[in-house]
Each structure stands twice: as C-alpha cells, then as structure tokens.
N, C-alpha and C positions, 0 to 999 in steps of 0.2 A: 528840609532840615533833618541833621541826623540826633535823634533824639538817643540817649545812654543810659539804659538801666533804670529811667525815674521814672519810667512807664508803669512800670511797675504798681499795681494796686496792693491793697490791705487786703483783699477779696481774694487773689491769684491765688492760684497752689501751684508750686510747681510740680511737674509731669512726666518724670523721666521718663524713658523710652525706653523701652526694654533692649539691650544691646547685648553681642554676643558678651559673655566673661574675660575679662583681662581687659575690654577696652576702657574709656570713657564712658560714663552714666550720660546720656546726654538730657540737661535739665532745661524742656519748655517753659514758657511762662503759659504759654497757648496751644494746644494740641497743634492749630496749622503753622506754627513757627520753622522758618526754616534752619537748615544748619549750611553753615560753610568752614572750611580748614582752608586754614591760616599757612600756608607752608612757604620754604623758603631756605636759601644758605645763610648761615650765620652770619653775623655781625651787619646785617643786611636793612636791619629796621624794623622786622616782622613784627615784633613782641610792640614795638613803638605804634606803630601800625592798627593795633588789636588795643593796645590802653586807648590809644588817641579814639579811637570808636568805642570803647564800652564803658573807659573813665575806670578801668582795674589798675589797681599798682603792680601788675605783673611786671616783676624784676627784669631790664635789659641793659646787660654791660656790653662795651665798646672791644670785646674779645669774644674768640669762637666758642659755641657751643653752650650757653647759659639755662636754656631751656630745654630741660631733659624728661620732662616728661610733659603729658597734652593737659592745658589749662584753657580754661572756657569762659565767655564772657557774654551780655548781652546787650546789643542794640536797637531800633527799632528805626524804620525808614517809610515816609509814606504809608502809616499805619502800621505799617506788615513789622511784627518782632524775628529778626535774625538773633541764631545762638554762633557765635563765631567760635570755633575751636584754633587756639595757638597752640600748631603742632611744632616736636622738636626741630631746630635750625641743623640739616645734613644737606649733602653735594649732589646726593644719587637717591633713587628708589632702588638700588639690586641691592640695599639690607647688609652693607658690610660693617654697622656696626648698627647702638644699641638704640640713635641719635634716627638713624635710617629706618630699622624696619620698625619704630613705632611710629612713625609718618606713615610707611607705607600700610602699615595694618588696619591704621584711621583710617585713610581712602578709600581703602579696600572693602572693609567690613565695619565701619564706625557708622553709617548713616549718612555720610554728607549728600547733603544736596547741589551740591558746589563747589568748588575750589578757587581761592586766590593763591597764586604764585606770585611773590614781592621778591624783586631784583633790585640791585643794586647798580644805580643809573651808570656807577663810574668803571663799574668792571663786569658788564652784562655780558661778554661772551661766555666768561666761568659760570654765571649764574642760568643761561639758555639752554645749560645741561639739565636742570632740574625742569626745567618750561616743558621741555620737549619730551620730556620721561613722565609728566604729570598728566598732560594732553591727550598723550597714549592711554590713560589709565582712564582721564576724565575729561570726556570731552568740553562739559560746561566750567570752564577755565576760564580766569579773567589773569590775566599778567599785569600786577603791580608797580612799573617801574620807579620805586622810591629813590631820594637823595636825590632829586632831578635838581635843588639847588645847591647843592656839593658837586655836582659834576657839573655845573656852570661856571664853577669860581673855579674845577679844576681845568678845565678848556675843552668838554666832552657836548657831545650837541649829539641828542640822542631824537630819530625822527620816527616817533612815535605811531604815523599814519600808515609808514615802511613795514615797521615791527606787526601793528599789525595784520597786514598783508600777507606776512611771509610766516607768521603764524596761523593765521586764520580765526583769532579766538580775538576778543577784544585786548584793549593793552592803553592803560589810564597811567599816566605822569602824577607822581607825588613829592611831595617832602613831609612827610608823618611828623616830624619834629614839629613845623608850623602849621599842619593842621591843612595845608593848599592840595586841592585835588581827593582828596577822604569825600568830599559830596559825589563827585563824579563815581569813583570807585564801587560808591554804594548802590548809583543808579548803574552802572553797566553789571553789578551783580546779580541787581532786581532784575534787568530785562532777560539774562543769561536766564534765570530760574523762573521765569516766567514764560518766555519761549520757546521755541524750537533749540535743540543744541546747537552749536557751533562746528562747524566743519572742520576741523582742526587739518593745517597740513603737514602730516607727517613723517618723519625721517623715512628715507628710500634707503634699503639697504640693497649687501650683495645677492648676487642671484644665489649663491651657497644657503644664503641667512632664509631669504623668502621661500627656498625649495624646501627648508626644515621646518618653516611654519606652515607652509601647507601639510606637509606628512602628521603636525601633530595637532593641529584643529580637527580633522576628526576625533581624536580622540579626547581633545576638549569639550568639545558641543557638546557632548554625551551628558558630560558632567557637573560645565562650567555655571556658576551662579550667573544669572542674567546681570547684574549689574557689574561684573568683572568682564570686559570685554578679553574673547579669547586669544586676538592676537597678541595684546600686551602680556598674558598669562603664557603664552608659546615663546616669547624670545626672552620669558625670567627661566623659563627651565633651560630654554636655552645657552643661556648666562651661565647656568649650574648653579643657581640660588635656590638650596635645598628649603631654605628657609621657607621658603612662600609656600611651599607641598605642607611641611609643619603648621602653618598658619590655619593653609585650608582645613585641616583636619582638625584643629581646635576650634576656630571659631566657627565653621559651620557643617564640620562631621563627611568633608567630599574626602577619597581618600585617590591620589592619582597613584597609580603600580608605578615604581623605577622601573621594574619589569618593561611595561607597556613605553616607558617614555624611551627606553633604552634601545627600545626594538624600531622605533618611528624612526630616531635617531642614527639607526646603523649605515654605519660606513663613512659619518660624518667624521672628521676634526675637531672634537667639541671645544677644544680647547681655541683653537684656532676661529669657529664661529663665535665664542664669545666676546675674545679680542676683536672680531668684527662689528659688532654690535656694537661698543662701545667705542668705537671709531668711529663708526658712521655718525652717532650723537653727536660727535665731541667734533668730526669733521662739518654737520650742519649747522652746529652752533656755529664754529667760528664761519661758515659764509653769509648766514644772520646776520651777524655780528659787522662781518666787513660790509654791509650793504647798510644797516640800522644806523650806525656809529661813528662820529668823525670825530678826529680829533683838530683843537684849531688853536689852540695854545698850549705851552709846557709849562710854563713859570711855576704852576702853584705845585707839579710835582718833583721841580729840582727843588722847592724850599721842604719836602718830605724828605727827601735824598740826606740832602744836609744833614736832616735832627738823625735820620738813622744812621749817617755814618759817626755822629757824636752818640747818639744811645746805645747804638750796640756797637759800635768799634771796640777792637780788643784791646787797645788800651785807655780806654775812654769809659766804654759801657761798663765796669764793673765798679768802677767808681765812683763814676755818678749816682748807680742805684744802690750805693753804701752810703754814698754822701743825704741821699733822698731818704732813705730809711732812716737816718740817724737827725735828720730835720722832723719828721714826723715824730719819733718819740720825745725830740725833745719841744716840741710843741705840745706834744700831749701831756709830760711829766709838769711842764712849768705851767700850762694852762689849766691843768684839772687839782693842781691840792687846793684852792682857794673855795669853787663853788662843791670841793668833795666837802672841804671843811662844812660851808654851809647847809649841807641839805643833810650832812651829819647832824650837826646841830640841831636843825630841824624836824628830822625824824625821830629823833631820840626823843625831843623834846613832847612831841603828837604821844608817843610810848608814855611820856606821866600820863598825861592825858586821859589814855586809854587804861590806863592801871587807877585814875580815880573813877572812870565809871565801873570799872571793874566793881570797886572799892563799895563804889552806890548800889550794883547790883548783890551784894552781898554774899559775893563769891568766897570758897574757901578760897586761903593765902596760898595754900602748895595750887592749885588751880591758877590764881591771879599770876603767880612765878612760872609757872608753866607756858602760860599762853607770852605775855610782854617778856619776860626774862629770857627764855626760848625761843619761843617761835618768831614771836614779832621783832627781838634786838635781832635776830640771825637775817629776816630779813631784810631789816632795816638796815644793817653792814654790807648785806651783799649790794644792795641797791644804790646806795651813799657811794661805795668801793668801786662798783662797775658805770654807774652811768656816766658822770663826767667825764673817765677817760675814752669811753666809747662812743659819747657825743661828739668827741673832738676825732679821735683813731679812725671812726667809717664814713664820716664827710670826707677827710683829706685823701681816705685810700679810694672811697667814690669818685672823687677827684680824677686822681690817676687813671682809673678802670674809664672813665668818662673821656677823656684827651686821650686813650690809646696806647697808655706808657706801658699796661701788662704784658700787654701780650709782647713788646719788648723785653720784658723782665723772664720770662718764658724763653724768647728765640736764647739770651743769653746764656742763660741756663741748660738748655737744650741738649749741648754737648755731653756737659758731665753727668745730666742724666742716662745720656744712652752708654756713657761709658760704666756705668751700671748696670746695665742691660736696662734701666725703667723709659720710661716713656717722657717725652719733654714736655708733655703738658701737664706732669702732676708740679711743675712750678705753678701752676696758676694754680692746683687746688693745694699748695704749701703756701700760699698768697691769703688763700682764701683762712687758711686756717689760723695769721695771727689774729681775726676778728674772734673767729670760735672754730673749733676744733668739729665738731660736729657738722660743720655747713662745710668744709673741708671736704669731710667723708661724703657727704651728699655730693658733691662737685667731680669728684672721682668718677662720676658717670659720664666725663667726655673722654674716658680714657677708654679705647675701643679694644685691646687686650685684657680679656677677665685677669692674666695671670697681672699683667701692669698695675690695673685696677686692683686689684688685691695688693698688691706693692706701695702703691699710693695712699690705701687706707692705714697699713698696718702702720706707716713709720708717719702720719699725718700730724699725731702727736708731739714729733719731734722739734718742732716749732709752738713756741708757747703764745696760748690764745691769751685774749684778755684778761682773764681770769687772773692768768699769774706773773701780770705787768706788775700790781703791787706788789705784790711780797719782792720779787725783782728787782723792781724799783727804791721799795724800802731798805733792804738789805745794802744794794751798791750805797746808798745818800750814809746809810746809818756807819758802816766800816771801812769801805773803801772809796771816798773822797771826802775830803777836808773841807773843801773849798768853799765858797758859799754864794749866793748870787746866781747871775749870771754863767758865771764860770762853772760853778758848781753845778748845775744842770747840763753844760754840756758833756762837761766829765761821764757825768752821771747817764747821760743818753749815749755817748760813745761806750762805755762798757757795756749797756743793754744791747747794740747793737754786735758788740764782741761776743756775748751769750746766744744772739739770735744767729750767728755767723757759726757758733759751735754748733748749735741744735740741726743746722742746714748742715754741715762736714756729717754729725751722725746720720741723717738723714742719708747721704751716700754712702755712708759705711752699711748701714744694716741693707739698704736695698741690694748693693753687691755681696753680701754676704746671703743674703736670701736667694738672690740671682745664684748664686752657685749651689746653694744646699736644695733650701725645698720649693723653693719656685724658680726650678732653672728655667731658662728662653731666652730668645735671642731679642734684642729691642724691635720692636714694629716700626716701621715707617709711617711718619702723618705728613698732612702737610697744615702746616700753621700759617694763617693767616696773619699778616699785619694790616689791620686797618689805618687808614689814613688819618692825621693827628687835625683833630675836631675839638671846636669851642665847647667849654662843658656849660651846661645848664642849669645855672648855680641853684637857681630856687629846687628844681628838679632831684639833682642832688644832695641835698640836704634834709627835701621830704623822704627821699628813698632811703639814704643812710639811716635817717631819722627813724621811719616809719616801717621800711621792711629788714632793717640790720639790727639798730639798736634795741628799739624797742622788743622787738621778735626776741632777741638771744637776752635781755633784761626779763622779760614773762618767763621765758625757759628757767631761767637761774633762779627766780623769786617762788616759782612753783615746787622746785627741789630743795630750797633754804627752809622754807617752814615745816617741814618733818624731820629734817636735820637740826635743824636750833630744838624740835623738842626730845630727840635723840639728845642731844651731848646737853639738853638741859640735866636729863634725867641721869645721865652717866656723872654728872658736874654735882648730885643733890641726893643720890642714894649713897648710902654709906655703910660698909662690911667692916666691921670691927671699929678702927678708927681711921679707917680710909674711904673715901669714893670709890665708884666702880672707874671714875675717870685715874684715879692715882695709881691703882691697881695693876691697871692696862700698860701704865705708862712704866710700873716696875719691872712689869712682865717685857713689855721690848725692850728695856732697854740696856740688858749687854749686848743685844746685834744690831740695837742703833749705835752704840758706841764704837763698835767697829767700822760705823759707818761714820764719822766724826760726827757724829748729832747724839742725840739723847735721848730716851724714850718719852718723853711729851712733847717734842719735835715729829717721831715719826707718828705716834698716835694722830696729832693735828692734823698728819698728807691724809693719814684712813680715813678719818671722820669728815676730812675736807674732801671725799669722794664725790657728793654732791653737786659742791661749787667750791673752787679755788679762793675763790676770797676770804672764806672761814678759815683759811690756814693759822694766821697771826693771830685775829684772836682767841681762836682756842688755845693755842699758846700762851697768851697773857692771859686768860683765863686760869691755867693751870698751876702759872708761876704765881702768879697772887690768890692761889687758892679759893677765888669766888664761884659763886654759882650761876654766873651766866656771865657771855660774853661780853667781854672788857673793849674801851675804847681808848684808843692813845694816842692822839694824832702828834704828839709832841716828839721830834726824831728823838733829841739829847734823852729825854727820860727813858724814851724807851728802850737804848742805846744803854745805860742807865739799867736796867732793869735785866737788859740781857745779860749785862756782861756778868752783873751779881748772882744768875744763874749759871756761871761757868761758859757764856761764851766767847769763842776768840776769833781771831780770821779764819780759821780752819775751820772752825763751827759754823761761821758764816758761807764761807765758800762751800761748804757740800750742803748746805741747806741748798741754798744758788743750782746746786749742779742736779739737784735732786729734786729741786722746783720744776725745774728745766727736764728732768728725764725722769719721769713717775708714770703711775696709770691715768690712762685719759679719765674725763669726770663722766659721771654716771650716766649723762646725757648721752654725750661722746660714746660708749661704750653700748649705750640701747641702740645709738643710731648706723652703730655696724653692726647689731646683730642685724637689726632690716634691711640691712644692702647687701649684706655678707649671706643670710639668711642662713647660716653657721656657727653653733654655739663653739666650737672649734677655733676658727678665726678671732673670734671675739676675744675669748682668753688670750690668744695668740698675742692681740692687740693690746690687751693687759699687760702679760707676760715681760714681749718683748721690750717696751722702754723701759719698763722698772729694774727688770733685771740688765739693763746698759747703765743704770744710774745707782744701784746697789755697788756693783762693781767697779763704776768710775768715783761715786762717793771713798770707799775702799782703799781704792791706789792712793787716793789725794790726800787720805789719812795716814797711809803708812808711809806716804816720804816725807810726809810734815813729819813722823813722828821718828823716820829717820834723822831727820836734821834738826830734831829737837823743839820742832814749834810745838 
C-alpha cells in the first residue's frame, strides 16, 4: 500500500536538510527518508503523478509549462517515508531556459536519491529525449510511462519489457489520473534505491564528440563532485552550457577556468560538436522509439484533426473563441447577481451582529465604526462582489485548461504576438490574468526570453481580472443596454467581451511600442505544444478552481480590504473645517479628472480601490451620499438614479469603463512584480504604463464627445 502524508505523527518534527542556497529546503519527516524528483515534459502527467502519491493539490493544467518552480510532497511505501520533489515540466537538461536549469540544478545538487522520468505514453519519442539526458546524469532512474490508457484508445501499443531493455533502467506503465500502476512505480523505486544502480544504456556518440570527452575528464576528475558523474559534465560544456560552470560555483564553490576548457577543447568545431550531441539523443531516441512503439489504429487522431481544424482554422478559430468567451461572461453575469445578492445580505447582516457585541463589549462608538463600518463592510463587499462570480469564472475556464482548449487559444494568438516581437505564449498568461492579474505575472515564467517575460508582465494588466468584471458589468447593465431578461444579459456580456477584445488590441499596441523603444528584440522561437482533447474531471475541477483559484485570490483580496476599509473609513469620518479628508481629496482632483470625463470622487475611488477593485462603486456611493462608510446598492435603476443626479452621462460612463479597464494593477498585482521583476523600476513601469494609456484614452473620448456636443 502506498500510504500519503497521514503517516505523519503529532511527535514528528520535520528535518530539513541542509541544502546548497537557492535550491529546495528538502523537508524529512525521518532523517532516513528518501528523496526522489519528479521530472518530465510538460503537459505529460508529472504534477498528476506526484498529487496522485502524496494527495497535494499541486496545480496541473492540460497546457505547457504550469510548474515553474520545485514543489515537494510526502509518501510512505513499505514503512520507508519517500519526500517526492515535482520538478519544473522542460524538454532538455542543457538549461535553455528558466523551466530547464532548475530541473537540472535539483539533480544535480538538490539531494535526490533517485529519479523518476514520466513520459507520455502517446508521444514517447519527443519525451526519450529527456529519459536519455536524465540516465546520463542519474543512473538510479525509473521511467514513468503515463497515459498508457490515452494511448490505447488512441491506437498506441507501447512494449514496455522493449523500452526497458534498450534503456536499461526500469520502466512501469501508468495512468495517474486512475491511479493504475502508482503501486508498481513505487515498488521499482524502492528496489532502484535500495540496490545496486542500474546500468543505464547510453547514447554512443561520434568519434569527434568521445575524443572531446576524453581530453576534458582529466580535467574533470580533478575537480568534479562525486555525485556529478564527469562524463555527463564533459558533453554540458561541450554543449557550451555556460550555465552549469555558474551553478558549480554557487552551489558548491568548484570553479572550472574557460581558460582550461578552452585549451582541452582546441581545434575542435564547438559549435559543430554540440549540434552532435544533440543529434545523436534525438537520433537514439527516435530508434527507441521505432522499436518500443507501434502504432495499430488512427481513428481517435483524425477525430483531434477535426476539432483543430475547427479550433484554430483561420476562419473558424477566432470565433469560436469570441463566441466561448462571451458564453462564459454571460454565465457568469446571469448566474452570480442572485447568490451575490444573498451572501450580501448575509454578511451584512453577521456586521449588526458584530456591531451589538461590539455594543456589549462596551466599546467606544468611533472604535465600534471603525472596526464593522470600515474594516469589516470593506470586507464584506469585497467577498459578496468577488466570490460568486469566481465560483462560477474558474470552474468554466478549469473547464477549458482541462479539455486542452488553451493552448489552442495561445497557437491562435501566436501570430500577432510575434508580429509584436513578444512571445505566443504570454496568451496563456493574458488567459491566466482574467482570473487575477497577479497569477498572470507569476505565469510569465514560461516565457523563456527575460526581455518577452518582461513584456508579458508589464502590459498583463491590460486584460481586466475579476476584480473589475463588476464595475464593468455594472456600468454596461446601468447606461448602455435597455433590455432586460434574457436579452439583456447577452447584450450585456457581448459588450464585456468588446471591452475585453480592446484591452487584448492595447495589449499589442504597448508590447510593439516597447518592442521598438525600450525593450527592443526580435521574437524567440518556442515550440507549443497541443495536447490531445481529453475528458475533464468534473469533480477534479471544481475542487481545483474551487480550492486552489478561487479561494487563494478571495484570502488575497480579503487580507488587503481590511486596512483599506479602515483607511477610507477614517478619510470618510475626519473632518477639516466642514469637509472630510475624503471631500477634500476629491476637490483636489478633480479639474484633471474632468478632463478626463470623470470627476474627482470617481478618480479618488480607482486610488483608494488600490487594494482591491471591488471597492471602486462603493466608495463612490459612499461619497455621493455623503456617509461614512461604505454604501450598498444592489438595486441597478436607483443607482442609475443616483449617478445620473451627480452629473453622470454616457460619456461619464464610458471613460469610467475605459479607465477601469486601463488603470494601475492592484496592490497585489504590483508586490507580485516587484518579486519576479526584482526591480523597483519595472514595477512603477507597470504602474506607469496602463494608467498613462487610460488617462489619455479617457481624454480623447472626452474631447470629441465634447466636440460634438455630448
């Protein structure tokens, strides 16, 4: 039995290990606990693999690259406690991106005792590249073959006793999703770390490549750490992978001379030997490959043929995923005012509650107003405001990520990215960011160009996260559409979509305007993977939207709303002559909100709604009805009603809309690039640039309304 985590006593202390800096902390339950990494190509099953054993909700979408840095878990087999480390999903160890060498650095110098490699039953010559680069590095290797029930149904018949013969290392059949073959996998890792290592059989190269590895093992042995076998360390510098010289010298202080490698090396073709190297893998794989692998029916991949030539056909693919998008919002718009209404209600209601034991504790009154009036109605708005529509928004887009439809939505897109110079995979993290803005900017780290990756972050924003679906949403229902019902919701979710359709145009505009000014470069080649369209795992997704989306980005939000509700309590309740400091503020901006078609208690709102975008409206009705803490109004007409009595018109509405839509990211948003970015620079940048695209788009839209008289 493979026991997960509940092994665990009240007694245990865990025991990290003392590890070079910058890796993983690796955390025992037992000093004799083993470790194994988890590696693999993406979209391959790995992270499925590693939950399905340790019972973590470690996040796995049905697109490349999700797992960007090393997450750890524990199991227990036969007594004995394994710490399984899930390293990033990359193609190669020679470290050409960020996915790569922290796989390889785990290997290398993290502690493992072992390695599993997970392939992907249906397209295991691509993934035999990673098999035969890991082998070299580690001989005590187990090869995973996941998905072995996906590539039955796709007519793949993979002969498992073949594979491993012609590897030499064991090699266990799975399907992680059901759970079939994880017993076996566990026991051939026990015997692997238990025994003698495995013989691994390794790629023959040319005689050029072998003559250069012999000239530079001398100069290895001298140096090399015993657990880094030196052949595999002779054909990364061979490669010209300076990276791994760097590594050595941070994590364990060997320093190799370019000098000395340079001299071993003379007379070589370096360049020439490394394109050697990398052939001869990618030639052994594929005779692996033809000897392991047969195919014995097609059916189930002309019905993939099919969907992709409707998904992304260039007349076909773009409208569909308008049409997809515009079914999602209005699922979410018609499905969430009803239980937003109620848990409004509800919270509000818990708020008297709280304000009579307040009342029994015999609290001062500015104190009882401070705490419920403040802190707790700001929370209670933001939580009311955000959760329904994001119970409903990260199941349907889990949905999608889950059946394979992204990374379509990505190939689509791909073009006009590069005709930007950015990179086509920052659509999956412009994907990621109508959830939240912030998991965006995290996501950015599959983009293997820093200059890209910086490109991806700064205009991430330009896509509005949940946050500011309400006001959005409120604004189009309140001025522009009539209708009511049925009808009126789609109206109303086709124009969100026309908003979300602008934010993506600026999105190409600023990255080619940056591509030319300060981050010139030419686009990078990737290659994107399309994973094969898979049944989603409804209960699955729904704990995961649930539990690692909604919830996650709902604590985020609720942690920043209670210092801000007691901010704009106190801005709302001190008083300078016979104004607030909130009235104040609001005179002070407001001739350069005017130019902007808004009003100084408009733009105040975006500032103070720094925090969390939800607080935008009611500090605004807050300020029009002059109370001291935030207002609730779920009723459209009156509040419709209440705007217009403060002077607004369509034009008011519309550069609210446009300025919703192009402001500073929220405060979250803005801490979570300075730590990717690790640049207080960029950060403002990230500021900077959408607000000043939406000052000046606010701007134009007022001065030809006010050309033509609106």
């Amino acid at each position: 039995m493979i026991d997960v985590g509940t092994e665990r006593k009240k007694t245990d202390v865990l025991l990290p290990e003392p590890v070079p800096e910058g890796l993983l902390c690796i955390n025992r339950v037992h000093p004799e606990d083993r470790v194994a990494a988890l590696a693999g190509n993406p979209n391959v099953g790995k992270s499925t693999v590693f939950n399905a054993l340790t019972h973590l909700r470690q996040h796995t979408g049905n697109w490349a690259g999700k797992t960007v840095s090393n997450a750890q878990g524990y199991c227990a087999f036969h007594g004995r406690g394994y710490v399984l480390v899930d390293l990033p999903g990359c193609y190669s160890l020679l470290a050409h991106s960020a996915e790569e060498e922290a796989a390889r650095d785990f290997l290398c110098f993290g502690g493992a005792d072992a390695a599993v490699v997970v392939c992907d039953a249906t397209c295991l010559e691509r993934n035999l590249n990673l098999v035969l680069q890991t082998i070299e590095l580690q001989p005590r290797t187990v090869v995973c073959v996941n998905l072995m029930d996906e590539a039955k149904r796709r007519g793949f018949a993979v002969d498992l006793e073949e594979l491993h013969l012609l590897l030499g290392v064991p090699v266990i059949g799975t399907s992680a999703r059901s759970r079939r073959g994880l017993e076996h996998l566990m026991a051939a890792l026990e015997r692997v770390m238990d025994g003698d290592a495995p013989e691994p059989n390794t790629v023959v190269y040319s005689d050029a490549v072998e003559t250069a590895v012999a000239r530079l093992l001398p100069l290895l042995q001298e140096n090399y750490p015993p657990h880094i076998p030196p052949r595999w360390l002779a054909l990364r510098l061979i490669d010209g992978d300076d990276s791994i010289r760097a590594a050595l010298g941070t994590y364990l202080n060997i320093t190799l001379a370019q000098e000395a490698i340079d001299a071993a090396l003379d007379g070589f073709d370096r360049a020439a030997l490394a394109d050697e190297v990398v052939s001869a893998i990618v030639r052994h794989a594929e005779r692996i490959a033809a000897v392991a692998v047969r195919r014995i029916q097609e059916k189930y991949d002309r019905r993939d043929q099919r969907l992709d030539r409707l998904f992304t056909g260039k007349l076909t693919g773009f409208p569909i995923m308008l049409l997809l998008l515009l079914f999602i919002f209005w699922l979410t718009i018609s499905g969430a005012n009803y239980p937003s209404a109620l848990l409004s209600e509800g919270l509000f209601a818990l708020g008297e509650l709280l304000r009579g034991l307040c009342t029994a504790l015999v609290l001062p009154g500015w104190l009882t107003s401070l705490l419920i009036d403040g802190a707790y109605k700001t929370l209670a708005w933001v939580v009311s405001v955000m959760l329904p529509p994001m119970a409903i928004f990260f199941p349907l887009f889990t949905l999608l990520e889950d059946l394979g439809y992204l990374p379509r939505v990505a190939f689509n897109l791909d073009h006009a990215f590069r005709k930007c110079s950015a990179c086509g995979k920052q659509a999956l993290t412009m994907c990621m960011g109508f959830g939240c803005n912030a998991a965006g900017v995290v996501g950015a780290r599959i983009i293997d160009s820093p200059r890209e990756r910086l490109l991806a972050i700064l205009t991430n924003s330009f896509v509005p996260c949940n946050g500011r679906f309400p006001t959005l949403i409120a604004i189009i229902t309140m001025f522009f559409v009539t209708s009511a019902g049925f009808l009126g919701s789609v109206l109303s979710s086709a124009l969100l979509v026309l908003v979300i359709v602008l934010g993506v145009a600026m999105t190409f505009l600023v990255c080619k305007l940056l591509s030319k000014t300060v981050l010139q470069g030419v686009p990078s080649s990737f290659a994107l993977e399309l994973p094969p369209y898979r049944r989603p795992q409804i209960g699955k997704v729904i704990i995961r939207s649930v539990l690692d989306r909604t919830l996650f980005v709902l604590g985020r939000a609720a942690a920043v709303a209670l210092p801000a509700g007691v901010l704009i309590w106190v801005m709302a309740n001190v008083t300078v002559g016979e104004r607030t400091l909130l009235m104040h503020c609001a005179g002070f901006l407001d001739p350069f909100a005017r130019l902007m078609g808004l009003d100084g208690v408009i733009l105040l709102a975006f500032i103070l709604g720094l925090p969390a975008n939800e607080i935008v409206v009611p500090i605004i009705l807050m300020a029009y009805l002059a109370q001291g803490s935030l207002t609730e109004m779920a009723d459209y007409t009156a509040l419709h009603t209440l705007l217009v009595a403060n002077g607004w018109t369509w034009v008011t509405a519309l550069c609210t809309m446009l300025f919703s839509l192009f402001h500073w990211p929220c405060s979250t948003t803005l801490m979570t690039i300075k730590k990717e970015t690790q640049s207080l620079k960029w950060t403002l940048a990230a500021l900077v640039i959408p607000t000043l695209c939406g000052v000046v788009l606010c701007m134009a839209v007022n001065a030809v309304a006010a050309l033509f008289g609106a």
